[in-house]
C-alpha positions as a LaTeX table, in Angstrom:
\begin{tabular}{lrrr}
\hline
Residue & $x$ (\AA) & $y$ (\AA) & $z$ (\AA) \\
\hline
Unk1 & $-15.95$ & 31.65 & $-26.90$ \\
Unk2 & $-16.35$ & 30.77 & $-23.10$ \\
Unk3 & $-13.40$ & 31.50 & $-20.52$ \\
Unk4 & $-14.61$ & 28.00 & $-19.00$ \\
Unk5 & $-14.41$ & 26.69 & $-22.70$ \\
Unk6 & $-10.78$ & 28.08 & $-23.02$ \\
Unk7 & $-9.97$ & 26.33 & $-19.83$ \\
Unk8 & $-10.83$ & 22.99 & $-20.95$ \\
Unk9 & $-9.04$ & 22.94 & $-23.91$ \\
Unk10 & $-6.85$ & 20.30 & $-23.66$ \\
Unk11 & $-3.36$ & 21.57 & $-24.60$ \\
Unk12 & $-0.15$ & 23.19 & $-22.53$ \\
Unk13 & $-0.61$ & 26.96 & $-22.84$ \\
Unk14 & $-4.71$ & 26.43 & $-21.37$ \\
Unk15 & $-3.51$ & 23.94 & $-18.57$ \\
Unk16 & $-0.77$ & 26.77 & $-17.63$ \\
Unk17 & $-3.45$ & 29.15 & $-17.58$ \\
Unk18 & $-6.31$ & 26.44 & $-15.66$ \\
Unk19 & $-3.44$ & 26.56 & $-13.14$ \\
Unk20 & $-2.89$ & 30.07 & $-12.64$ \\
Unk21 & $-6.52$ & 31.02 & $-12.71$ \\
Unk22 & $-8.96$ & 32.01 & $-9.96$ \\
Unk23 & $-9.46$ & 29.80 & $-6.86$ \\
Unk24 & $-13.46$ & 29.78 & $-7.43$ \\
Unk25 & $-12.83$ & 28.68 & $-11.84$ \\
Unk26 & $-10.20$ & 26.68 & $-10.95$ \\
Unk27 & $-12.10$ & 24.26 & $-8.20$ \\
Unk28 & $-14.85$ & 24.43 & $-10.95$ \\
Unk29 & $-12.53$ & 23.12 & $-13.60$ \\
Unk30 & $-11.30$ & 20.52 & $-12.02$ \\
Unk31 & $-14.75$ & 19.24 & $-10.49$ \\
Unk32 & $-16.18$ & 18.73 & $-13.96$ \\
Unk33 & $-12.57$ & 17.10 & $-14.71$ \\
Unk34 & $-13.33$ & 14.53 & $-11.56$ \\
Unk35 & $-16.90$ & 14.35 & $-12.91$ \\
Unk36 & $-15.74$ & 13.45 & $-16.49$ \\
Unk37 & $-13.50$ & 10.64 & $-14.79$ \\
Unk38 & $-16.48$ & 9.02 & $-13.03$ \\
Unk39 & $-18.78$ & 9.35 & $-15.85$ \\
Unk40 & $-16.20$ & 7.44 & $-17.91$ \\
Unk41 & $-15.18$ & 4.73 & $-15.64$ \\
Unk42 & $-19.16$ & 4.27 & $-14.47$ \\
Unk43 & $-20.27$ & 4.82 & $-17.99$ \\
Unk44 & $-23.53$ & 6.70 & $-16.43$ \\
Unk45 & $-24.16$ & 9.86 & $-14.72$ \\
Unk46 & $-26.61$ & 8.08 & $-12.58$ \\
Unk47 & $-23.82$ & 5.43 & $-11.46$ \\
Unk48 & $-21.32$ & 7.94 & $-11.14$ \\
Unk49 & $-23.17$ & 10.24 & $-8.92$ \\
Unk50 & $-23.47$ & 7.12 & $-6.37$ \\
Unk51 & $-20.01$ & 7.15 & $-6.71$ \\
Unk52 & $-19.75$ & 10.87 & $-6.01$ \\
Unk53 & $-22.34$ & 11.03 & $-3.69$ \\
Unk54 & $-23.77$ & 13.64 & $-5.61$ \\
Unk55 & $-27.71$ & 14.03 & $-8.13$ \\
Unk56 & $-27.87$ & 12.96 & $-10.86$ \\
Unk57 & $-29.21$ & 16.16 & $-12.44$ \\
Unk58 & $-26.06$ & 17.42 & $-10.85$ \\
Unk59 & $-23.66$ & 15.03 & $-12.87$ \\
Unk60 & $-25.78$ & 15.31 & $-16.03$ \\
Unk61 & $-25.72$ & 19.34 & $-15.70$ \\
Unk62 & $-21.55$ & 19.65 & $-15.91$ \\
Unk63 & $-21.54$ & 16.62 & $-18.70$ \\
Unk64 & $-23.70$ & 18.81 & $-20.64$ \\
Unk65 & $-22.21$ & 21.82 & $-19.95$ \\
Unk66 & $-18.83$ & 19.87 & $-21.51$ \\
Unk67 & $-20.41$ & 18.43 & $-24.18$ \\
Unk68 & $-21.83$ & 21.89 & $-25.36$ \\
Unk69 & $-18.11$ & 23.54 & $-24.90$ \\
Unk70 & $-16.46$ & 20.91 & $-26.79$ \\
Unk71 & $-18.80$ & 20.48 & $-29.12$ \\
Unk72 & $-18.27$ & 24.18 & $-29.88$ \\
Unk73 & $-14.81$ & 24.09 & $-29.60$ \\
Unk74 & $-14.04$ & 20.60 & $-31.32$ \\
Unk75 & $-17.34$ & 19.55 & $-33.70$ \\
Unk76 & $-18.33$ & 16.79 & $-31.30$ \\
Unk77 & $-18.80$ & 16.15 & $-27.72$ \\
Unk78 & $-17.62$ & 14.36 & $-24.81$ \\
Unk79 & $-20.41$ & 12.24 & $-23.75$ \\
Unk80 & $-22.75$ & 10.69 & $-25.84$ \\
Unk81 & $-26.23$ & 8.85 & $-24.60$ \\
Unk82 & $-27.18$ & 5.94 & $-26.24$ \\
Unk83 & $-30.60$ & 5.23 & $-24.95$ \\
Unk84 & $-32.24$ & 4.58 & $-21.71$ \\
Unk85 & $-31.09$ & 2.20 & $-19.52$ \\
Unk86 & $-27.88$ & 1.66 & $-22.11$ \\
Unk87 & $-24.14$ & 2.70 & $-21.09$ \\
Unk88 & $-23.03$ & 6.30 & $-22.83$ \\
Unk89 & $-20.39$ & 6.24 & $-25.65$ \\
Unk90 & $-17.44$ & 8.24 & $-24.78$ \\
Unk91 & $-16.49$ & 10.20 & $-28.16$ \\
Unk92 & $-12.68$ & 10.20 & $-29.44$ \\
Unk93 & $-12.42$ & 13.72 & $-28.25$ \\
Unk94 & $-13.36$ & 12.39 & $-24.33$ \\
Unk95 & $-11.46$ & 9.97 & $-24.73$ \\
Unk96 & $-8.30$ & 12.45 & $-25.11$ \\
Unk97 & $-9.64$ & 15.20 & $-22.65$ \\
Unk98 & $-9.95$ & 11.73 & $-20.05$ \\
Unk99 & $-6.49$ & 10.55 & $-20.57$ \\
Unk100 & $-5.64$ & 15.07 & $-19.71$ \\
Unk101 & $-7.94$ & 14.95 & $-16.94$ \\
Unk102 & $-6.59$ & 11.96 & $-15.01$ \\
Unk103 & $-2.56$ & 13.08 & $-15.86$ \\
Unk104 & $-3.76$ & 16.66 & $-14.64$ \\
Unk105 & $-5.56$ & 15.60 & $-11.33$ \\
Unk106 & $-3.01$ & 13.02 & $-10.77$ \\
Unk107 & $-0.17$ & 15.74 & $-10.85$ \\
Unk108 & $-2.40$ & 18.43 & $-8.68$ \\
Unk109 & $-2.68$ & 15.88 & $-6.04$ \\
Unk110 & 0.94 & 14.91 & $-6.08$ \\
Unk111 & 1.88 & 18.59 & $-5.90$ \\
Unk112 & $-0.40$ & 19.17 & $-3.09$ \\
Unk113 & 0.82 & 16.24 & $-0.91$ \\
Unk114 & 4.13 & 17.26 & $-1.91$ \\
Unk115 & 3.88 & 20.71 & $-0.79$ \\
Unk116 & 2.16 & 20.00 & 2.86 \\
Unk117 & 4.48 & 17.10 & 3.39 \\
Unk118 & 7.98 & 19.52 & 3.24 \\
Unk119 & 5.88 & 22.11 & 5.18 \\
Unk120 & 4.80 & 19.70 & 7.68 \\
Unk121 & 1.22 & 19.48 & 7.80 \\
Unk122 & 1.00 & 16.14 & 6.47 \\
Unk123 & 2.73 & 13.21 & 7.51 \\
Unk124 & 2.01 & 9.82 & 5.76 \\
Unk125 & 2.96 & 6.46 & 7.37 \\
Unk126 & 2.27 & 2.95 & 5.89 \\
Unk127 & 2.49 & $-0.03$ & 8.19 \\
Unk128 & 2.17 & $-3.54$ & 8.03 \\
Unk129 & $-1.06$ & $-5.25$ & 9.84 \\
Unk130 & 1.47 & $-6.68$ & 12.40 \\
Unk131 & 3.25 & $-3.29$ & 13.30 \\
Unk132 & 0.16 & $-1.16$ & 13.83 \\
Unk133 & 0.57 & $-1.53$ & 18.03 \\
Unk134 & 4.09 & 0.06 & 17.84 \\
Unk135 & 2.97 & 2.70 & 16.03 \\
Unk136 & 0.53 & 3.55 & 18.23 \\
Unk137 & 2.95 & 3.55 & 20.89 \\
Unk138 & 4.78 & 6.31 & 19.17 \\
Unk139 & 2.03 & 8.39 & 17.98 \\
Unk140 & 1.01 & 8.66 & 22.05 \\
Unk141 & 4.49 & 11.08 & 22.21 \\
Unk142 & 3.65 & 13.46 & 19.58 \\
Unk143 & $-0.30$ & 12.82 & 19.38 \\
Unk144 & $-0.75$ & 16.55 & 21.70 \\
Unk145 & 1.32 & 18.22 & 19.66 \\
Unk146 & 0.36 & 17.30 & 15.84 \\
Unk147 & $-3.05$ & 18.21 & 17.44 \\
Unk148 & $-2.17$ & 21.63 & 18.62 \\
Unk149 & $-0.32$ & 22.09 & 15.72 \\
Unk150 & $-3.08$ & 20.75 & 13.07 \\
Unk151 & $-0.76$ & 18.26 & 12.27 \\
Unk152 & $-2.50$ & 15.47 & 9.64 \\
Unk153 & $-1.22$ & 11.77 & 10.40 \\
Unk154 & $-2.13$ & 9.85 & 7.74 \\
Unk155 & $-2.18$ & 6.07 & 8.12 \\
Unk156 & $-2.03$ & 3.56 & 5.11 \\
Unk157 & $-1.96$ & $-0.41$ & 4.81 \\
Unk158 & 1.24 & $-1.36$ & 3.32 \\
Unk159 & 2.57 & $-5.00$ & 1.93 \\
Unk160 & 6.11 & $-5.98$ & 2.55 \\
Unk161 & 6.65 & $-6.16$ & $-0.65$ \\
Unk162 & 5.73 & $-2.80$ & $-1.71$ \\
Unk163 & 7.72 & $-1.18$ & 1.26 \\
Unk164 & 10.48 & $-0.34$ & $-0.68$ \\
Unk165 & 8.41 & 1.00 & $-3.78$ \\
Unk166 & 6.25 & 3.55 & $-1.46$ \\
Unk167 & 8.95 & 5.16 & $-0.07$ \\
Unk168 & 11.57 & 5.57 & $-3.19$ \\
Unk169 & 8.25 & 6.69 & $-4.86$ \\
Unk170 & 7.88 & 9.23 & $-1.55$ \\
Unk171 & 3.91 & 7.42 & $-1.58$ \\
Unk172 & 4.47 & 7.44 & 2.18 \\
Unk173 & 7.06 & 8.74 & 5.06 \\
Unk174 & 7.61 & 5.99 & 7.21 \\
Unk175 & 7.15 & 2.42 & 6.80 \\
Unk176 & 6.78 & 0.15 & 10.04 \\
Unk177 & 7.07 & $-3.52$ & 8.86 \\
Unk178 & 9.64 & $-6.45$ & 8.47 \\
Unk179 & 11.67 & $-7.14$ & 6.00 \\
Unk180 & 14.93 & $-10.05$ & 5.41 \\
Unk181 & 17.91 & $-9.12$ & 5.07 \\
Unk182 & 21.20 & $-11.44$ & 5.95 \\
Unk183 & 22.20 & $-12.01$ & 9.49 \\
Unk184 & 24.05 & $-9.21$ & 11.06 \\
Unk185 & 23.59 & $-7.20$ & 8.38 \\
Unk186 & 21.98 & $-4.44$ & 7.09 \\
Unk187 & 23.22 & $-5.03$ & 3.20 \\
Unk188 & 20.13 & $-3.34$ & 0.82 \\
Unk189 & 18.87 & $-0.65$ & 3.46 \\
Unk190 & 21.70 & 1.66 & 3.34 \\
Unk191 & 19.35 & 3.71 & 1.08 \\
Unk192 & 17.50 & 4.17 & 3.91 \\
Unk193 & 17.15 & 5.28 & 7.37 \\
Unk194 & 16.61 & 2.47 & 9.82 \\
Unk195 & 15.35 & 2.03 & 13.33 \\
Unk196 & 16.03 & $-1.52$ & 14.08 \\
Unk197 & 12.87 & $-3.00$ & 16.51 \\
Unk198 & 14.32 & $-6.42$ & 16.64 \\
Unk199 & 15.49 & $-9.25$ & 14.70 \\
Unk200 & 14.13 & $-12.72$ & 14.32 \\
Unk201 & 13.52 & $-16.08$ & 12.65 \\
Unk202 & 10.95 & $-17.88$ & 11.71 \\
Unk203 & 8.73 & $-21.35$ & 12.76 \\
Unk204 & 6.52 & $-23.88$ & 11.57 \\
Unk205 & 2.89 & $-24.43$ & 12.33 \\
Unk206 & 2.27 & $-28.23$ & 11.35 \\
Unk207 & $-0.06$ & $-30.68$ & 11.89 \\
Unk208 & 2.31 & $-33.50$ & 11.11 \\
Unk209 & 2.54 & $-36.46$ & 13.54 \\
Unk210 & 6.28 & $-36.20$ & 16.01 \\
Unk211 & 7.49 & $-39.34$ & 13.45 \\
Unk212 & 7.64 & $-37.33$ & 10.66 \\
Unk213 & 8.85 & $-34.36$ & 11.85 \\
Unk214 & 10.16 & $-33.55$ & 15.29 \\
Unk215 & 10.63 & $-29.93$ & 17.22 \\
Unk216 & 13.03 & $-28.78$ & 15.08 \\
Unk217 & 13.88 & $-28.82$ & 11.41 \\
Unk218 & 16.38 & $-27.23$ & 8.92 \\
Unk219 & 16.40 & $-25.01$ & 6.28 \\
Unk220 & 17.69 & $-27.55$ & 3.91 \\
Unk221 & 14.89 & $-29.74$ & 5.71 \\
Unk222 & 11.81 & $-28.02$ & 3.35 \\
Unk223 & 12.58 & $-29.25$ & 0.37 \\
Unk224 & 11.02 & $-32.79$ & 1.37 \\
Unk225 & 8.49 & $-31.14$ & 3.84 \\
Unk226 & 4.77 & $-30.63$ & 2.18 \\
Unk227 & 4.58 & $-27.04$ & 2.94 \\
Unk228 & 1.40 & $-24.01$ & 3.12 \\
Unk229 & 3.28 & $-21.23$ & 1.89 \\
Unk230 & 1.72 & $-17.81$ & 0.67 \\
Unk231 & 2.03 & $-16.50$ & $-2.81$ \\
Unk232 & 4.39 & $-13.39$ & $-1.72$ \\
Unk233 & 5.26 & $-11.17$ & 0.87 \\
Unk234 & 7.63 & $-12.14$ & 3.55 \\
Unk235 & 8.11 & $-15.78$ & 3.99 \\
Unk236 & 8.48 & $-16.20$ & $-0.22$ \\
Unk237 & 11.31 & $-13.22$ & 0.05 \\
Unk238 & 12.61 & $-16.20$ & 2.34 \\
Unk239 & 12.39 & $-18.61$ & $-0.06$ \\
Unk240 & 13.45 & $-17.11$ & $-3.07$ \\
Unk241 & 16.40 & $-15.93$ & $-1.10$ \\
Unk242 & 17.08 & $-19.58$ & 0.12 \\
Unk243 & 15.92 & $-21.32$ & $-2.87$ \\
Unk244 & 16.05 & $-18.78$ & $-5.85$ \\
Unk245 & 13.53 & $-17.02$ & $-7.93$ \\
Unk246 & 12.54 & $-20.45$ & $-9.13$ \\
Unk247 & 12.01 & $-21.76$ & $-5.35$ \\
Unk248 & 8.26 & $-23.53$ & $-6.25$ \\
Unk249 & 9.92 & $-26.33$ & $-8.16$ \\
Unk250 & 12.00 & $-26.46$ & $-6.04$ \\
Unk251 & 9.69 & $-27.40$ & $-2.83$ \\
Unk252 & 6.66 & $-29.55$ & $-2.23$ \\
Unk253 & 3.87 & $-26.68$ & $-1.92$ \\
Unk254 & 0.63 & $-28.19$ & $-0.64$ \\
Unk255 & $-1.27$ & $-25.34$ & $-1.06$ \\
Unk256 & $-0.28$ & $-21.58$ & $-1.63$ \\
Unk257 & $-2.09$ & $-19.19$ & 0.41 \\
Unk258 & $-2.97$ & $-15.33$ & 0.67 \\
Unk259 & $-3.87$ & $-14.79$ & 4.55 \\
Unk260 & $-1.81$ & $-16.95$ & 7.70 \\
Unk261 & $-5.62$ & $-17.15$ & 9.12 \\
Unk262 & $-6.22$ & $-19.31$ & 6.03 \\
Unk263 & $-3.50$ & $-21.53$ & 6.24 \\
Unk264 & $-3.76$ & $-22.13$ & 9.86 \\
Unk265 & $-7.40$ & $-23.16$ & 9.40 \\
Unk266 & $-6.66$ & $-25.20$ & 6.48 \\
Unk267 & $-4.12$ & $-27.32$ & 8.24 \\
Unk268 & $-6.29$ & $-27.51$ & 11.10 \\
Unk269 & $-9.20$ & $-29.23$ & 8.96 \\
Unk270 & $-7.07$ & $-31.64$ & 7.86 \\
Unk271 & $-7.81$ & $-31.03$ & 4.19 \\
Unk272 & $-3.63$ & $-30.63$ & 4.13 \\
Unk273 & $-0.83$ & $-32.30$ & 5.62 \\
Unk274 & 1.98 & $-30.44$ & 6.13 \\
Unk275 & 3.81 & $-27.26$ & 7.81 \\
Unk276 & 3.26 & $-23.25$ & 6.98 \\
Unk277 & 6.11 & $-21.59$ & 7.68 \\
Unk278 & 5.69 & $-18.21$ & 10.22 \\
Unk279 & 7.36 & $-15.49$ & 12.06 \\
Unk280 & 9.24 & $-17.10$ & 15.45 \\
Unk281 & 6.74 & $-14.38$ & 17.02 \\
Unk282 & 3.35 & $-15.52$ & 15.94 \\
Unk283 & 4.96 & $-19.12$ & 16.60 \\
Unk284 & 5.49 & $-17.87$ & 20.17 \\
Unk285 & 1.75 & $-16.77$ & 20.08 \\
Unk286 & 0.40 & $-20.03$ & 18.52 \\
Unk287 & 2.53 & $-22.20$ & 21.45 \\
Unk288 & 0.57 & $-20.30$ & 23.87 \\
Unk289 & $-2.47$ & $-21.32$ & 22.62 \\
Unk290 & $-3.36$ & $-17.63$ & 21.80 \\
Unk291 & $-4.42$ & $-18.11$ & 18.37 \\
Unk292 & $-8.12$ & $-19.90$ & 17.87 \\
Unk293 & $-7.21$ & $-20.67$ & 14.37 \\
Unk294 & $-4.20$ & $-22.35$ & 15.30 \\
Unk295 & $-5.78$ & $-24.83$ & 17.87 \\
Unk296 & $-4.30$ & $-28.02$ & 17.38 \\
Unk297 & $-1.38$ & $-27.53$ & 15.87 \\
Unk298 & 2.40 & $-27.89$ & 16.96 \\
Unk299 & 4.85 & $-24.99$ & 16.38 \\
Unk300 & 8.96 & $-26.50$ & 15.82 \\
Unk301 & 11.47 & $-24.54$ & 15.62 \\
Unk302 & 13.11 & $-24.11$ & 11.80 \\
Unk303 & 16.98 & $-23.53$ & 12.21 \\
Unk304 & 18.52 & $-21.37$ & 9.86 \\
Unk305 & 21.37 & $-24.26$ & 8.61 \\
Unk306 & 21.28 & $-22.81$ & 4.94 \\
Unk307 & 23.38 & $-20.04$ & 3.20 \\
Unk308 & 22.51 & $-17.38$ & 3.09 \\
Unk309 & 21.44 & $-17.18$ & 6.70 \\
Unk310 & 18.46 & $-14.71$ & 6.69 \\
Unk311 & 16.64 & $-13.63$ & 8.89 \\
Unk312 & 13.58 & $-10.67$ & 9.85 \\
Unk313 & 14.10 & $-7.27$ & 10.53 \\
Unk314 & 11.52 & $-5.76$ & 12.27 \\
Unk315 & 11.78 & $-2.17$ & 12.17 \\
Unk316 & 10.72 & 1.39 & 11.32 \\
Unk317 & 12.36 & 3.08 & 7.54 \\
Unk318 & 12.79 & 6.37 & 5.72 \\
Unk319 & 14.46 & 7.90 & 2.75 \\
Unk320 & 18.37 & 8.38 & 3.60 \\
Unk321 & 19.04 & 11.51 & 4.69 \\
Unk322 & 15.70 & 13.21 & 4.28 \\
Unk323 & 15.06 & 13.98 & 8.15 \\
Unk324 & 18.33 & 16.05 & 7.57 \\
Unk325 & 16.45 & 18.30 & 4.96 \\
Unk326 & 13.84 & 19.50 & 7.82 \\
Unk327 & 13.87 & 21.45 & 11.29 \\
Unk328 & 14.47 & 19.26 & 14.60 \\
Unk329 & 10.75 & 20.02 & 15.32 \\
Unk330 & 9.65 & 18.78 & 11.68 \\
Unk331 & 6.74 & 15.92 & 12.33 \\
Unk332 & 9.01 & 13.59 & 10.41 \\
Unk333 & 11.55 & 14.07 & 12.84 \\
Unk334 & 9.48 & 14.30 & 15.86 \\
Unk335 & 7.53 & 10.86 & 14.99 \\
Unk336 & 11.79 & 9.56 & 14.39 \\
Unk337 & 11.94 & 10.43 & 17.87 \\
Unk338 & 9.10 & 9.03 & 19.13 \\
Unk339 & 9.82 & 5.83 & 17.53 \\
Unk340 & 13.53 & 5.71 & 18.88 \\
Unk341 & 12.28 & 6.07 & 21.98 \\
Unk342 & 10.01 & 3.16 & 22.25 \\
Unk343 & 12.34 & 1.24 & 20.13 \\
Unk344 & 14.75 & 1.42 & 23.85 \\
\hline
\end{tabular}
């Protein structure tokens, strides 16, 4: 029997061994692991070396060199073809060593990221579209010095209302973005570290004639206002805190939405009547006639008259306490400091 057949036998005392071997077998194993993966979700060599930018021949030669081992090792293989032009069959026995291979990769990569993240050579940030110019404010204090230092700064699109999830899950760093919490108060983020950028409210964009609704409305108001809302993120964490978890019976929803862009143009055609509610900020943008998609329409002001009063947090989060675990000079602690200092 094979080392490399050893190796790939998928139980504990071989995976402790995969993981102590070699640099050279070990970067082998694993490649024909990734290969397996793509093979299985492509269900072709030829489709999954496209997707690994690879040869075919080269995809086909480690499937066969896993179907011989296994078949050896287990009396079948991994991968079997079932004609030309038809998708392979994956065998029982892949079907295990897939379910290994993606736990095992899965847990290498974690371990990795975990590793160069305490030791500082990786740094992983997730930010919300809107919050992408302050962090490139920050990043222009500590950009020399991650670069001396080989310093990675890795950047990822984040959704308000997975901010929380990324970081407790330690998925990213730092999160720039907005999130509600109750006037005044900081309430659910004293889990976390907080640098607050400012605070706001939020507006309607409406194409509504003056008659029906003035420069200002309520809270209490939007129950009897047709209304462009999205389907989540921000403005429904509004809602559902205004209006509860239930808060679409409870309103008259014109039409649900997944981009502002969308909405905006939608109420511009005219295909809707009614009011999206925004961020006072992009309200303030859309007054000014800044916005092409929002040509036309009026912005009035929505009071917060409701309880709770809410409003948006605009700032920059972290796990509690973990700067504390690192060196003043840590990047975590550096890019803190960078983003203090533009926050004034």
């Amino acid at each position: 029997m094979s080392s490399s057949a050893q190796l790939l036998l998928p139980a504990g005392n071989q995976l402790s061994r995969l993981l102590h071997s070699p640099n050279a077998l070990l970067d082998t194993t694993l490649d024909q692991l990734r290969t397996l993966l793509a093979v299985h979700e492509t269900r072709s060599a030829l489709r999954a070396a496209r997707v690994l930018g690879r040869e075919q021949s080269s995809v086909q030669k480690q499937i066969d060199t896993l179907n011989r081992n296994f078949r050896s090792l287990c009396g079948e293989p991994l991968v079997v073809k079932q004609g030309r032009g038809k998708d392979v069959l994956i065998t029982q026995t892949g079907e295990a060593l897939v379910e290994l291979a993606r736990t095992t990769l899965g847990d290498w990569l974690d371990s990795i990221h975990e590793c160069r993240r305490k030791l500082g050579t990786t740094l992983t940030v997730g930010t919300t579209r809107f919050m992408l110019d302050s962090l490139a404010k920050a990043w222009h204090h500590v950009a020399d010095e991650f670069k001396e230092r080989d310093v990675e700064l890795k950047v990822v699109h984040i959704r308000t209302r997975d901010i929380w999830s990324k970081l407790e899950s330690k998925q990213v760093d730092v999160v720039c973005g907005s999130v509600v919490t109750h006037a005044g108060h900081t309430g659910h983020l004293d889990e976390f570290d907080v640098i607050e950028w400012r605070r706001g409210g939020l507006a309607l964009l409406t194409n509504l004639p003056e008659k029906r609704l003035g420069g200002s409305a309520g809270v209490g108001e939007l129950p009897r206002l047709p209304l462009v809302v999205p389907g989540d993120g921000l403005i429904a964490e509004f809602l559902r805190g205004w209006f509860g978890p239930d808060y679409r019976n409870e309103l008259d929803i014109a039409a649900e939405i997944d981009e502002i862009q969308y909405g905006m143009s939608l109420l511009r055609s005219g295909l809707v009547q009614g009011c999206m509610i925004v961020t006072s900020g992009l309200g303030v943008v859309a007054a000014n006639q800044e916005l092409r998609e929002g040509t036309g329409l009026r912005v009035v002001e929505l009071k917060n008259d409701r309880e709770p009063v809410l409003e948006r947090l605009v700032g920059v989060f972290a796990r509690r306490e973990e700067r504390a675990k690192f060196p003043e000079d840590h990047p975590l602690n550096l890019l803190w400091a960078a983003f203090q200092a533009e926050a004034g």
